[in-house]
N, C-alpha and C positions, 0 to 999 in steps of 0.2 A: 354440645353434650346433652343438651336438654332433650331437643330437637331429636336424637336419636335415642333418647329414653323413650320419646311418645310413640316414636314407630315402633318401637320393642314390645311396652303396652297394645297400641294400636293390635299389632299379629300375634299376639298371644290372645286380647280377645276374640280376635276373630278365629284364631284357630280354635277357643274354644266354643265359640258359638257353632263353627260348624260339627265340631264333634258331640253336641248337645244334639246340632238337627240328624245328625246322621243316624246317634242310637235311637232316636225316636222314628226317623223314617224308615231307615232300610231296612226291607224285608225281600230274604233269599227267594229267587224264581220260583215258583212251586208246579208252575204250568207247562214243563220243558218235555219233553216227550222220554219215558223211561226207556236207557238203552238195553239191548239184547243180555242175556244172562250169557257170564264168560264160563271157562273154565274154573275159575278161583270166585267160586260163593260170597259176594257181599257180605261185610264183616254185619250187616245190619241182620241178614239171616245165622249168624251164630248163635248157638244158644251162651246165655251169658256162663263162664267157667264157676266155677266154686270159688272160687276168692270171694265170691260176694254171699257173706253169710244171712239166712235168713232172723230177720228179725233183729237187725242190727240197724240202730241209731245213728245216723253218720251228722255231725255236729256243722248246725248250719252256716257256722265261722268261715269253714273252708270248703265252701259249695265257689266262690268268686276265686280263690285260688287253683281247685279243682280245673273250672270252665279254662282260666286262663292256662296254665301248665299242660293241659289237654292242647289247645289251640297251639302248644307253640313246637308241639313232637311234629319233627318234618313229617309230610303228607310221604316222601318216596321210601321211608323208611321200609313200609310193612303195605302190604295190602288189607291191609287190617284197620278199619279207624279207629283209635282210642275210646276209650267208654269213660265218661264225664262221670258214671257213680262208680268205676272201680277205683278211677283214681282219687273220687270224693270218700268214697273205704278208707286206700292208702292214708292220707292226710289225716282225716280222724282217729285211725289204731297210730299215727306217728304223734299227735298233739303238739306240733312245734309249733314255737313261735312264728309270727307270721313274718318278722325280718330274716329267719332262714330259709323261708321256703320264697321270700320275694330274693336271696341271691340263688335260688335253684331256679326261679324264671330268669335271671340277669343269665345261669349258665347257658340255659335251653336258648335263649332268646339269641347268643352270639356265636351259635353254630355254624357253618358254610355249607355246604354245600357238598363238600367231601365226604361229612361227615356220613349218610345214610348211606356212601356205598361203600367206606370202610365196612360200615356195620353188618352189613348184608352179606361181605363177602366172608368177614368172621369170627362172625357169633358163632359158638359150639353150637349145635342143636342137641338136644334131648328132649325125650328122649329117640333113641338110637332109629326105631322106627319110625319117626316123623321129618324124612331129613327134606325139610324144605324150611328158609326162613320166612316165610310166611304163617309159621304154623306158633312162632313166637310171640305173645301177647303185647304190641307196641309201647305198653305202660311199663315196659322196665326202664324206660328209657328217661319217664320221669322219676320213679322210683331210683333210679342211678345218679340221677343229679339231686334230688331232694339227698340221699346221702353223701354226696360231695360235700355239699352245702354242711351238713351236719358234722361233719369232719373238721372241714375248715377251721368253722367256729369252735366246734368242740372236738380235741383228737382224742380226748376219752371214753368215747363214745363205741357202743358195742364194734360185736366183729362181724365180718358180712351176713353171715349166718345165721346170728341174731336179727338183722335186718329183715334177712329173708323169710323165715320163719314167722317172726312177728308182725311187720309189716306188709310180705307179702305173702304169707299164709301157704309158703310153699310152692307158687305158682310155680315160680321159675328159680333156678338152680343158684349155687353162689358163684362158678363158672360164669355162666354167661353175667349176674350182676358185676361183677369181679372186668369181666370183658369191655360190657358199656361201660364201667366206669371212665378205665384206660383208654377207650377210644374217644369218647369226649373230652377228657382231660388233655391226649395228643391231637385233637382237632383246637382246643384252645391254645398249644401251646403251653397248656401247663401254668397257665396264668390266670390266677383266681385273682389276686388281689385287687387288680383295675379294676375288677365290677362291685368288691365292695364300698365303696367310691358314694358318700353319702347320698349325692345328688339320684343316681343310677339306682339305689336301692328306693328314694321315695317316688320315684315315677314307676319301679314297678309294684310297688305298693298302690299307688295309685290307680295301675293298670286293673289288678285284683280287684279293687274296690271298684273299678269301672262294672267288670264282669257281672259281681255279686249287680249291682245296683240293675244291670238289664237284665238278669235273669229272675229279678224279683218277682212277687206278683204283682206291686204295685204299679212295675213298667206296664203291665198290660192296658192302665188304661190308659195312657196314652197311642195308645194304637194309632187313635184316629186323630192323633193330633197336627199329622199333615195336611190332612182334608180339611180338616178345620180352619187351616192358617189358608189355605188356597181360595177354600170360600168363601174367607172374611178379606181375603186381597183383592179375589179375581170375580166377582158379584156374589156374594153373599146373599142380599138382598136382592136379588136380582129382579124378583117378583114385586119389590116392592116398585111402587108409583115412583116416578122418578121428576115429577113435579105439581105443582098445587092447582095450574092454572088450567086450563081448558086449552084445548087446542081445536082448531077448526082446519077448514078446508079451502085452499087459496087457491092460485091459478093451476092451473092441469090439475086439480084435486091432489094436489101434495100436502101432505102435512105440515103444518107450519105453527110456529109459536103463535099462541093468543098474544101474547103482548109484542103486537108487529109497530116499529118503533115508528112515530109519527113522521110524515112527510116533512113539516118545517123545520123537526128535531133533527134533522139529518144534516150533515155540512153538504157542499157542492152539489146540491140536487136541482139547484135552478136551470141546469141546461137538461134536463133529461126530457124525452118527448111525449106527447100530451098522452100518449098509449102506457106509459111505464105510470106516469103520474094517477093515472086514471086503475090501475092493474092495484095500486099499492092503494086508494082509496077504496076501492072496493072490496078488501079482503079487511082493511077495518073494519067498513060498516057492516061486514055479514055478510055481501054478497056471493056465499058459497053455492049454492040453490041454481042460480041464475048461469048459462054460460055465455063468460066473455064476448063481446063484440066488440070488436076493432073499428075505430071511427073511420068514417071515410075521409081521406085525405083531401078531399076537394071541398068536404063542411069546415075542414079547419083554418081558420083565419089567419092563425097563427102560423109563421115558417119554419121551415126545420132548421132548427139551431144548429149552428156548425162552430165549432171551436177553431178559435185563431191564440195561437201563442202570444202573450201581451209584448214579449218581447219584438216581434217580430211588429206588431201595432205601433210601438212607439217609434222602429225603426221608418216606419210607412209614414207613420204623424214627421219624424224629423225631416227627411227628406221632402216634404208637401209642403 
């Protein structure tokens, strides 16, 4: 039991370490080549609609709820991408606690996949002359589950109208809210309760808090704090001296440590021949200047040492 407590700790911190390195490291491509302009206008050249009132305060609480709740409306929904300060509006003119709106990401977050082509296929459109679903603002979608959420907890709570009106300043009709509701609801199953489930509301709690905390400014400076860990792994110092001692110039002019370890300090070097012996003396005393000469074999007195196995000696001594 122990034993599997440690590995439990064990992959929890390392799952958290690596989600420490990852909000500090990863940054999205920016150098990708931009593709051709389609038919359907990049939601990034819309002009932003009127829901977003000039000169209005949106409360820095739910800028991290905002981020996340944006991030989790499916991408096939809409060709439209969510806008991080309409839905940061929404949130601030709703003021809710932040445990109803972490069960409106528990809603969003256990969506399938069905779900954006129920929606697509039938959302009402209005008005009458815009009948394409694309032309619908993708934020009702969190606006529809922030009111689920609100309901749940509290069924005294206004009627769509009020929702819309107040909260969404009219954008969009009580119809279509009234629509997504239903269709998220029938994509769940109609099963709120499991996600209020204590565990599942503080990890999206958590989640939120993750958001705000990288969208801070204070994340900025860490920017560079990959390079910095790579620098201090991979040379950092790379410039610096990598030792105290001098180095000189040995045979072939290779560089070789100053502290070239002494002949008689060495083990087995009594059979080596009078040219090695002579090679390792001379690049102690200095002789880098001078090149090597090789003695002539016929001034050495000495004969060339040949290695005999002792075992094979004493077999030569037994038999004699």
């Amino acid at each position: 039991m122990d034993s599997r407590r440690r590995r439990s700790s064990a992959s929890s911190f390392d799952d958290a370490f690596i989600e420490s390195y990852l909000s500090k490291t990863y940054i999205p491509l920016s150098n990708l080549p931009t593709p051709p302009p389609t038919s359907h206008s990049n939601s990034s050249t819309h002009k932003q609609p009127s829901f977003l009132t000039s000169g209005e305060i949106h409360n820095p609480k739910f800028l991290g709820p905002a981020i996340h709740l944006t991030n989790l409306v499916p991408s096939s929904t809409s060709l439209k991408s969510p806008s991080v300060p309409l839905v940061h509006a929404l949130l601030t003119r709703a003021n809710l606690p932040l445990e109803t709106l972490a069960l409106a990401v528990c809603i969003l977050d256990s969506l399938n996949s069905r779900f954006a082509l129920t929606w697509r296929q039938g959302c009402p459109l209005v008005p009458l002359a815009r009948q394409h679903i694309d032309s619908i603002q993708p934020e009702i979608i969190v606006l529809s589950a922030v009111i689920l959420a609100v309901k749940f907890l509290d069924d005294m709570r206004n009627f769509t109208g009020e929702f819309a009106r107040e909260w969404g300043r009219n954008l969009w009709s009580c119809v279509q809210i009234n629509f997504t509701q239903r269709c998220i609801l029938e994509n769940l199953g109609y099963r709120l309760m499991p996600l209020c489930e204590q565990s599942i509301i503080s990890e999206a709690l958590e989640d939120m808090n993750r958001a705000a905390m990288q969208a801070s400014p204070e994340s900025s400076s860490n920017k560079d704090w990959a390079a910095d860990m790579c620098s201090k792994s991979f040379g950092g110092d790379i410039g610096r001296k990598m030792s105290d001692g001098q180095a000189v110039l040995g045979l072939g002019e290779q560089m070789t440590p100053a502290e070239t370890p002494m002949l008689e300090n060495v083990p087995r070097t009594k059979d080596l021949s009078v040219e090695t012996k002579l090679a390792f003396k001379s690049g102690r005393n200095g002789m880098d200047a001078q090149q090597f000469q090789l003695p002539e074999r016929l001034s050495v007195q000495e004969p060339f040492p040949t290695f005999v196995d002792p075992m094979l000696e004493r077999m030569g001594n037994g038999l004699g």
